[in-house]
C-alpha positions as CSV (number, residue, x, y, z in Angstrom):
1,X,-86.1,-10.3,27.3
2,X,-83.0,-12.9,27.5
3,X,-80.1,-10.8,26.9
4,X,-77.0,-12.0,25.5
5,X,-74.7,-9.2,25.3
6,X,-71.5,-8.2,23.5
7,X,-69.3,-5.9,24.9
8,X,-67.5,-3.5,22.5
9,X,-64.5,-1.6,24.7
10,X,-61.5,0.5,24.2
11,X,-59.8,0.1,27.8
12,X,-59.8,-1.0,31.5
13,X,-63.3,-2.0,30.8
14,X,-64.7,-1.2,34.8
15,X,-67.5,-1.1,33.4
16,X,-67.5,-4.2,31.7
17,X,-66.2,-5.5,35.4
18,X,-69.0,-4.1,37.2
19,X,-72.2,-5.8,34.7
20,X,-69.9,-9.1,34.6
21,X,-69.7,-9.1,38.7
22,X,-73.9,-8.7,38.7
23,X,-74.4,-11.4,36.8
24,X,-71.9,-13.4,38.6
25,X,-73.7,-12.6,41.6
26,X,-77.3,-13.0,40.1
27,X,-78.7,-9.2,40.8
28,X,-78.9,-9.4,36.6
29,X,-79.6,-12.4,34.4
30,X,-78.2,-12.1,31.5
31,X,-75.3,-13.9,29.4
32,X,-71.2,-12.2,28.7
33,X,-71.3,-14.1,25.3
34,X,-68.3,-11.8,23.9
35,X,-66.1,-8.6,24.3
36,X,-64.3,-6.9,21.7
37,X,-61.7,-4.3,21.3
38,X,-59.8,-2.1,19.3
39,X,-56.7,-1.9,21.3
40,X,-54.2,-4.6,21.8
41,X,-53.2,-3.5,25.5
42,X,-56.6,-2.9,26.7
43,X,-57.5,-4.5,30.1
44,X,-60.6,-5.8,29.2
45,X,-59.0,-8.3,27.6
46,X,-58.0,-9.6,31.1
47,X,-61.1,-9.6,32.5
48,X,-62.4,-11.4,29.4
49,X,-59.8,-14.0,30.5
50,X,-60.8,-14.0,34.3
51,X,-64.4,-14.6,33.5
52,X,-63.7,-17.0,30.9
53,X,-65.7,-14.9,28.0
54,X,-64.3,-15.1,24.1
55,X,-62.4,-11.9,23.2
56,X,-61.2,-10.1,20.0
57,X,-59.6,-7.4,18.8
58,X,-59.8,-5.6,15.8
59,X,-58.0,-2.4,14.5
60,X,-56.6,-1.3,11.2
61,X,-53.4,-2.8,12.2
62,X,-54.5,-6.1,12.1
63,X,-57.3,-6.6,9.7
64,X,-58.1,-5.0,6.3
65,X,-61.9,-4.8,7.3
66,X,-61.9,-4.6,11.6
67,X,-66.0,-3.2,11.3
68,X,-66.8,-6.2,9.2
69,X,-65.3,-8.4,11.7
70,X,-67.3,-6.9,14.9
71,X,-70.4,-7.4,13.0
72,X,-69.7,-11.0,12.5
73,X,-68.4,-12.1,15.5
74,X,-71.4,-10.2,17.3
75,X,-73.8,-12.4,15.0
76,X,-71.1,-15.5,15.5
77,X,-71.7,-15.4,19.5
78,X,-75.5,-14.6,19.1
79,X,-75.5,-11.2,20.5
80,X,-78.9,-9.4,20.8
81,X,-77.4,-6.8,23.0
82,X,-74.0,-4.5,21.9
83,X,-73.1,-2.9,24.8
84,X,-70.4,-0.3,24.6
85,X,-68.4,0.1,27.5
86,X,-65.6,2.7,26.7
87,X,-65.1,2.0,23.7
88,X,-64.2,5.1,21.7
89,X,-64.4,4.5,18.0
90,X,-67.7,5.6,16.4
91,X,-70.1,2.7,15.2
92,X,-70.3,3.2,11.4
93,X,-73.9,3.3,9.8
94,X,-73.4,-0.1,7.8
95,X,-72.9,-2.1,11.2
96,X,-76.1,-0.2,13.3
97,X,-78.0,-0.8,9.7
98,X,-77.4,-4.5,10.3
99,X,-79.2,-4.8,13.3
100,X,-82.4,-4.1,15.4
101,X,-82.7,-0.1,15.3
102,X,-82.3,-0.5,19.8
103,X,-79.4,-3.0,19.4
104,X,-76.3,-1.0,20.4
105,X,-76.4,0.7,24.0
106,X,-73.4,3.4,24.9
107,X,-72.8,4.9,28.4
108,X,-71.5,8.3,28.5
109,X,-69.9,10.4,31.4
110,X,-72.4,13.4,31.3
111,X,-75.8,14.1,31.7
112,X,-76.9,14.1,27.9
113,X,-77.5,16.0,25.7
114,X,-75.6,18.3,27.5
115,X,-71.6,17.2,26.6
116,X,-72.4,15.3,23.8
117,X,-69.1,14.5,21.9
118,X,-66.9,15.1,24.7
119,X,-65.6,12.0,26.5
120,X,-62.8,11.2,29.0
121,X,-61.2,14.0,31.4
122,X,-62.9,16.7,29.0
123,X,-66.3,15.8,29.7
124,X,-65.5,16.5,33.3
125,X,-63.5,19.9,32.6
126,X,-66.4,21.2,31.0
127,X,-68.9,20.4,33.6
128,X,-66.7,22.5,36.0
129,X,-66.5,25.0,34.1
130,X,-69.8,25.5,33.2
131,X,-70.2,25.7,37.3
132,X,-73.5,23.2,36.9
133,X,-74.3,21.9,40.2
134,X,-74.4,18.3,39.0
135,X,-73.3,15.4,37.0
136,X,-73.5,12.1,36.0
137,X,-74.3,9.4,33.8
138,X,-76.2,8.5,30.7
139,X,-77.1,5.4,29.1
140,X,-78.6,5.8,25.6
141,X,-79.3,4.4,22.6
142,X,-76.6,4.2,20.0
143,X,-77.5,5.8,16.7
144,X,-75.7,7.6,13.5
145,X,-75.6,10.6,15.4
146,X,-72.5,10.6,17.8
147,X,-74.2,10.8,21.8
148,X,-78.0,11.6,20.2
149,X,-79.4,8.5,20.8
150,X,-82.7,8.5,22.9
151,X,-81.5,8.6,26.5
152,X,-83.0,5.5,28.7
153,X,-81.6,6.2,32.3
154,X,-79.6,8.7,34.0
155,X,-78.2,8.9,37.7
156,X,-76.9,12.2,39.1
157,X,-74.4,12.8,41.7
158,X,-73.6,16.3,42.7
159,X,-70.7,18.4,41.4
160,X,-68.7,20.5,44.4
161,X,-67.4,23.7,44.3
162,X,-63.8,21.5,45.3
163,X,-64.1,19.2,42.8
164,X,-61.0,18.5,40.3
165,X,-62.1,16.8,36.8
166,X,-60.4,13.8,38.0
167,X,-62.6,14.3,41.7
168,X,-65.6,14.3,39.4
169,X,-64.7,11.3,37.1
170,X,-64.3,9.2,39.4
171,X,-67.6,10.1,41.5
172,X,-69.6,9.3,37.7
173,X,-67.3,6.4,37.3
174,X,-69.2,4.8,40.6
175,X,-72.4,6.0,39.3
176,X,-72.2,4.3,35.7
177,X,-71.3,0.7,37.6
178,X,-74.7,1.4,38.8
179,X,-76.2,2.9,36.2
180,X,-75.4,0.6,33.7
181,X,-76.7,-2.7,35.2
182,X,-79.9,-1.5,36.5
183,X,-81.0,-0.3,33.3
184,X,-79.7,-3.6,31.7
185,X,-81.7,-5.2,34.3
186,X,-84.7,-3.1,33.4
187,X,-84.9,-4.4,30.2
188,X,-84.3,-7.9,30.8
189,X,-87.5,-7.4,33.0
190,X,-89.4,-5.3,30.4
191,X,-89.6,-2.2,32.2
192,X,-87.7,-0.6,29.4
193,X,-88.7,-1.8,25.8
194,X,-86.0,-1.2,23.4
């Protein structure tokens, strides 16, 4: 499968930095055709810059309709791939409705389902506390229910007894740079059908 993907991110977009850096570097063959966000100051728009990709944001503040506008700038730049990087706004029914069923992607800080609907430094709180032995990441499908998508790849990395939530988020940080490319890659090779 060609894949032409459109980022949709809230922040720093690492994430966005680490997929970008393997297709620079040709470990995945695929195209950055845009990246949008919902927050004026995020730092993906920087990197957007740096590798020369079309950005846009969109937020209540500056359009009457921002949902309406992600949809058509994702069908503007010929995106067959939405891949959410970060991005922390819900994907309303009317915009997954107007594509493929598989077409939106999410990566979340937890081995799902368990810690579905947390995100940030309180995913990682409650996988201390819950004294698991491990952690990870999660890339799944993106669907009307929030983290319940069908799962496609996870990658563990051990949770220690010294570990701090911010110890721990930044140990699944490194795994979803990983994560997230190799299972991008896998489809583009049709190991995983979406």
């Amino acid at each position: 499968m060609e894949l032409s993907i459109g980022f949709l991110a809230s922040h720093n977009g690492s994430n966005v930095r680490a997929i970008l850096e393997n297709i620079k570097s040709g470990r995945l063959e695929a195209k950055a055709s845009v990246i949008i966000t919902n927050n004026t100051t995020a730092g993906v728009i920087q990197i957007a810059d740096e590798y020369s990709i079309p950005s846009y944001c969109f937020n209540k503040n500056n359009s009457q309709d921002p949902w309406q506008k992600v949809l058509n700038k994702l069908k503007e730049h010929k995106v067959n791939l939405g891949v959410l990087a970060g991005f922390m706004k819900e994907v309303p029914q009317f915009v997954l409705s107007a594509f493929s069923p598989n077409y939106f992607l999410n990566i979340h800080p937890a081995l799902l389902p368990k810690y579905a609907g947390l995100y940030g430094i309180d995913v990682h709180r409650a996988v201390i506390q819950s004294r698991d032995k491990e952690s990870g990441a999660t890339v799944h499908i993106v669907n009307e229910e929030y983290d319940r998508g069908k799962i496609l790849t996870q990658l563990k990395v051990p949770r220690y007894n010294t570990d701090t939530p911010e110890t721990l988020a930044a140990r699944v940080l490194a795994a979803e740079h990983i994560l997230y490319s190799y299972t991008l890659a896998e489809i583009q090779k049709g190991r995983i059908i979406l």
